[in-house]
C-alpha positions in Angstrom: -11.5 12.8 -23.8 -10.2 11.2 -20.8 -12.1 8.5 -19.1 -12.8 8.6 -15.4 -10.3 7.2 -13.1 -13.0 5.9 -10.6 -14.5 2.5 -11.8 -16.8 -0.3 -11.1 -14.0 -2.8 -10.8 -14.2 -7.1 -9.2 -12.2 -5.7 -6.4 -13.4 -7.7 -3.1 -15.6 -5.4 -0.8 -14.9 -7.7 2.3 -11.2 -7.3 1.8 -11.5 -3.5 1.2 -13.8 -3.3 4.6 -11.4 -5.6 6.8 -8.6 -3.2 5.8 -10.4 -0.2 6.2 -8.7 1.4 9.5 -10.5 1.6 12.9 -13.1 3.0 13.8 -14.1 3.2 10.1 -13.6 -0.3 9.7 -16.9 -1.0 12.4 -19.3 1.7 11.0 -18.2 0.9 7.7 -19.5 -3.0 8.4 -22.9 -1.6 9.6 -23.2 0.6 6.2 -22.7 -2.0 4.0 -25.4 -3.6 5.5 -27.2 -1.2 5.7 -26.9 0.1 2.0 -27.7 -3.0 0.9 -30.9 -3.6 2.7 -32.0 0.1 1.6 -31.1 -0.8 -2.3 -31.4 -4.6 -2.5 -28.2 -4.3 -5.0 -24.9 -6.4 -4.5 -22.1 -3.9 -3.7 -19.6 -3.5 -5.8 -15.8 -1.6 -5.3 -15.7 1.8 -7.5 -12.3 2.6 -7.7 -10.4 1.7 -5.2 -11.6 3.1 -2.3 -15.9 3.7 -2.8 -18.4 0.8 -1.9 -21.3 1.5 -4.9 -24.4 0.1 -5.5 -26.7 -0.2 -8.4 -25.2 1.9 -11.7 -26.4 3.9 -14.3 -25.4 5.3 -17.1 -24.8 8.8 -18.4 -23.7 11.7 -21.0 -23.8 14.9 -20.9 -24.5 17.4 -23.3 -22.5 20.0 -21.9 -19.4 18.6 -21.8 -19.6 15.5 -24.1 -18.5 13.3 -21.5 -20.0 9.8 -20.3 -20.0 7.1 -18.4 -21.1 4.9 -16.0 -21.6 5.9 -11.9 -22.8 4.1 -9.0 -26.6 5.1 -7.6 -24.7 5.5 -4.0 -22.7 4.4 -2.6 -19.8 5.1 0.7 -16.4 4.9 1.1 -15.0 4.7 5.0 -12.1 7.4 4.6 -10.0 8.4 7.4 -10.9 12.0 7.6 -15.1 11.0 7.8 -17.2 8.5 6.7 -18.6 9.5 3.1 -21.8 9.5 1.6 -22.7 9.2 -1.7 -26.0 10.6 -2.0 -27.4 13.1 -4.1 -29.4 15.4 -2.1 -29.2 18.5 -4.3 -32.4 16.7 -6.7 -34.6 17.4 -3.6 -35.4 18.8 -0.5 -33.7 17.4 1.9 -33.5 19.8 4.6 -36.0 19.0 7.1 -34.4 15.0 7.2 -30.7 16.9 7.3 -31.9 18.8 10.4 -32.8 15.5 12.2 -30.0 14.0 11.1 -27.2 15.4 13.7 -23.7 15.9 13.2 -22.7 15.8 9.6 -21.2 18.1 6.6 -22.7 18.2 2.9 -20.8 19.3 0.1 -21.0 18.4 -3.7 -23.3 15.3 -3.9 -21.4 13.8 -0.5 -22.6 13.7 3.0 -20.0 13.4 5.3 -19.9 12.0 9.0 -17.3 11.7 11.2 -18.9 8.2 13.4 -22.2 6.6 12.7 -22.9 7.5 16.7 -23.3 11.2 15.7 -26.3 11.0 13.9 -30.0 9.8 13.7 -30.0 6.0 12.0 -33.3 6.0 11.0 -32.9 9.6 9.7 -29.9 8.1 7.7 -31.5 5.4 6.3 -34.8 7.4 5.3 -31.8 9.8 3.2 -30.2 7.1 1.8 -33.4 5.4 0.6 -34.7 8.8 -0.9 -31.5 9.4 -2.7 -31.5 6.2 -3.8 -34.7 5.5 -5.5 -34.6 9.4 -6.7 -31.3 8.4 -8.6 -32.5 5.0 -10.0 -36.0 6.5 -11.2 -34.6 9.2 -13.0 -31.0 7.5 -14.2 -29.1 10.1 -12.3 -31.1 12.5 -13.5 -29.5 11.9 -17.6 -31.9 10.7 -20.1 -31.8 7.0 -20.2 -29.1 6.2 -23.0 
């Protein structure tokens, strides 16, 4: 079984950030700090290209694989700025229609500038998925 190609890594966050390309680079700045007031974890690079915070780990039945993922996390990609959140464990849609401007698609949220949407909105979504994701272990049994 292959192991995943995306992992926690000592990579340096502020030199990923101060290369990450304008306009990323400045709403980028304002999630990290904003991901870690929400989580209270130190952010750490995922791969090479994904900010994460907190980790758990899991294994799944179905597939025999395992591993360890961030709890969320954001990487500030050229096409949009992506979330990692996992809004399919609840229901999210009344905060997604405050929200503004934004796509959702398998466990991502994705915006194209912070200006487009709601920050308080934002931060309530990223503090649900968060504490969803760290009370259940990403929804895996703890292992």
């Amino acid at each position: 079984m292959s192991e995943l190609k995306t992992q926690v890594n000592d990579a340096s966050v502020t030199d990923f950030m101060n290369a990450a390309p304008e306009p990323r680079r400045e709403d980028g700045l304002v999630l990290l700090e904003l991901f870690k007031k929400i989580t209270g974890e130190k952010p750490k690079m995922w791969g090479t290209s994904i900010v994460g915070f907190g980790q758990y780990h899991y294994k799944s039945e179905r597939s025999r694989q395992e591993g360890d993922w961030m709890l969320t996390g954001f990487s500030p990609r050229k096409a949009a700025l992506t979330l990692y959140l996992m809004l399919g464990h609840g229901d999210y849609d009344e905060l997604l229609g405050k929200l503004g401007k934004h796509k959702k698609g398998g466990g991502c949220l994705y915006i194209n500038k912070l200006a487009d949407v709601d920050m308080g909105v934002l931060e309530e979504l990223i503090g649900q998925s968060y504490k969803h994701m760290k009370d259940t272990n990403g929804g895996f049994e703890n292992s």
